[in-house]
C-alpha positions in Angstrom: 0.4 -61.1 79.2 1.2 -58.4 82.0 0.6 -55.1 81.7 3.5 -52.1 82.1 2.5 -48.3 83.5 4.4 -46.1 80.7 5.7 -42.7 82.6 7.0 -40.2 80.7 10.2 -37.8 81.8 8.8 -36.4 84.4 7.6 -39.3 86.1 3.3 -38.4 85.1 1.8 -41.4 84.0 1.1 -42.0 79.8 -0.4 -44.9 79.6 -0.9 -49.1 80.3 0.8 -51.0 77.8 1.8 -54.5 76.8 5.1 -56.2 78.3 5.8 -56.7 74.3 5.8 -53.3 73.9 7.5 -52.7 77.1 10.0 -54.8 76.4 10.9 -52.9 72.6 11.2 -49.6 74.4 14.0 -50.6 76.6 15.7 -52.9 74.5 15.3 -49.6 72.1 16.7 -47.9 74.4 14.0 -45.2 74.3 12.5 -46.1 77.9 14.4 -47.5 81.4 13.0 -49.4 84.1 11.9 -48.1 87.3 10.1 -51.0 88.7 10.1 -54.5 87.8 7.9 -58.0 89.3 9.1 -59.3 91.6 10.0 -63.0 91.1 8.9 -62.7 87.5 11.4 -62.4 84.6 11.5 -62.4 80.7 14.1 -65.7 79.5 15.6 -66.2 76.3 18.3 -68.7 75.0 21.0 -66.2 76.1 19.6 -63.7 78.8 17.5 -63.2 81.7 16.0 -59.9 81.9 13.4 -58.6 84.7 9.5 -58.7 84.1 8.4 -54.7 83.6 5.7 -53.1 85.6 6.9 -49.6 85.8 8.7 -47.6 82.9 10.0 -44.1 82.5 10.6 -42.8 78.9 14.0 -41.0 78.5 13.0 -37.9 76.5 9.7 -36.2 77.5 6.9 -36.5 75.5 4.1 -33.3 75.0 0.8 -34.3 75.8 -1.7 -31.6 75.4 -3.9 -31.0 78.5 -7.8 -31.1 78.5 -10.5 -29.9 81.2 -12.6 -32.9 82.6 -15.9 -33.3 81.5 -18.4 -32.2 84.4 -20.0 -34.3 86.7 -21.9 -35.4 90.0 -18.9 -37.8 90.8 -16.2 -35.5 89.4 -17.0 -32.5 91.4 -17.2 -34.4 95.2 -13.7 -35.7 93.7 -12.4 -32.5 93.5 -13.9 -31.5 97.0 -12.3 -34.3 98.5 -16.3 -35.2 99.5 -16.0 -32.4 102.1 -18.5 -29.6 102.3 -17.5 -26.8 101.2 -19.7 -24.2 103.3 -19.2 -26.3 106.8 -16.4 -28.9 106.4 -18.1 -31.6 107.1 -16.9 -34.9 105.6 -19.8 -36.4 103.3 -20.2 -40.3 102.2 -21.6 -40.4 98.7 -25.1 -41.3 100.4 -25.3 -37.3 102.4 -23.0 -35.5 99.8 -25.1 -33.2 97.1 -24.1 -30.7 94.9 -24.5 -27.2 95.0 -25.0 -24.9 92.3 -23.0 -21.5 94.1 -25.5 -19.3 91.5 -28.7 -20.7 91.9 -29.7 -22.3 89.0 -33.0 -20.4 88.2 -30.8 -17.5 87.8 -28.5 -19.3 85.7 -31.6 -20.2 83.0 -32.7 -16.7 83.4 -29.6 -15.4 82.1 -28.6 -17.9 80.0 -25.8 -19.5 81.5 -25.3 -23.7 82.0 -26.0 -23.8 85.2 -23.6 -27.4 85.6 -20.6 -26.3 85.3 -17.1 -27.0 87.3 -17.2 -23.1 88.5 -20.6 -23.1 89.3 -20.8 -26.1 91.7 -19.9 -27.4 94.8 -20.0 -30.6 97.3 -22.9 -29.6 100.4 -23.6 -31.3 103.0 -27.5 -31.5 103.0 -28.0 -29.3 106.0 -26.3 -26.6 103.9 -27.5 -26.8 100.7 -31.9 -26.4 102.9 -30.0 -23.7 104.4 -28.5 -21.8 101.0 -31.5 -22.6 99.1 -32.3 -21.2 95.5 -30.4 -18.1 97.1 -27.0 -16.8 96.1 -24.1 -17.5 98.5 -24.1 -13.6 100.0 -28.0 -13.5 100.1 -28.1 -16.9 102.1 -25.3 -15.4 104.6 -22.7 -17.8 103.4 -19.5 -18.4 102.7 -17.1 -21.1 101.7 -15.3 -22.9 104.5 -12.3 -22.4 103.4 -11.4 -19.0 102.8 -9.0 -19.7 99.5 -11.1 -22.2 97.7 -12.4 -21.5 94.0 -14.1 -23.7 92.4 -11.7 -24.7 89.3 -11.9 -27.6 86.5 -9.5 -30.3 87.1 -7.3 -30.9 84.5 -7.2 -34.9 83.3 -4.8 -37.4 81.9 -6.5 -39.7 80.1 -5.5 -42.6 82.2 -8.0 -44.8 83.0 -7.5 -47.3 85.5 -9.4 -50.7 86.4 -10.1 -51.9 90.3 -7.2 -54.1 89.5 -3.9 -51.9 89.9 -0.8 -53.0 90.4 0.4 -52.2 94.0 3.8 -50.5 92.8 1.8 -48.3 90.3 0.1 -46.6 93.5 3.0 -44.1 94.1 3.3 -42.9 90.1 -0.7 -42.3 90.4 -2.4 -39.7 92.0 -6.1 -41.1 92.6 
């Protein structure tokens, strides 16, 4: 059984579903196909219909929105694994985080010191150079001049190594 990428209105994914349940939604009425397999198609006695991979539901569905939950990964994700007091591209071997208030201040005055507002991707060079200092103490500043550290929003889609190749253009990775 082949699995279906479920978009809602606006073209954001939903969610991976079953071609059964793919295959209710249209014939429902309630979804439309955007993309289909190629060579691949659903037969019965009467009808020949294309195989799903890719469907768009006709009314828009609310989802509510949540913040990520922090992490190592997440964070040099969100920085594009750039450094974000140089520039310099990092490999996940040479890319460490930054805490932009040091975090012995952050235990002093009692605030989580791991947090997405409070951290950065560094280059290793940087982060000797910053030290347990805050950014204006160390001389610093960010590389780009607009950047904030922010929490990414998520969508609840998770995704195995094994995606469809015409998913890639409905997900943003």
């Amino acid at each position: 059984m082949m699995n279906v990428l479920l978009l809602n209105a606006s073209y954001e994914p939903l969610q991976i579903i079953d071609t059964l349940r793919a295959v209710n939604l249209l014939f429902a009425g309630k979804a439309d196909l955007i993309e289909c397999v190629s060579g691949r198609e659903i037969r019965s006695a009467s009808a020949r219909h294309p195989l799903p991979s890719v469907l768009r539901l006709r009314y828009y569905v609310n989802v509510p929105r949540r913040g990520a939950a922090w992490s190592r990964r997440g964070v040099l994700l969100r920085d594009h694994y750039t450094c974000q007091y140089c520039g310099k591209q990092l490999n996940g071997h040479d890319a460490t985080i930054d805490h932009v208030i040091p975090q012995w201040k952050c235990r002093r005055d009692g605030i989580r010191p791991h947090t997405w507002g409070n951290t950065v991707a560094s280059c290793p060079r940087c982060q000797q150079r910053k030290g347990g200092r805050s950014m204006h103490e160390a001389g610093m500043k960010f590389y780009d001049p607009n950047f904030e550290p922010k929490t990414p929003r998520t969508n609840y889609l998770v995704l195995s190594s094994r995606m469809r190749p015409e998913w890639r253009q409905y997900i943003r990775l």
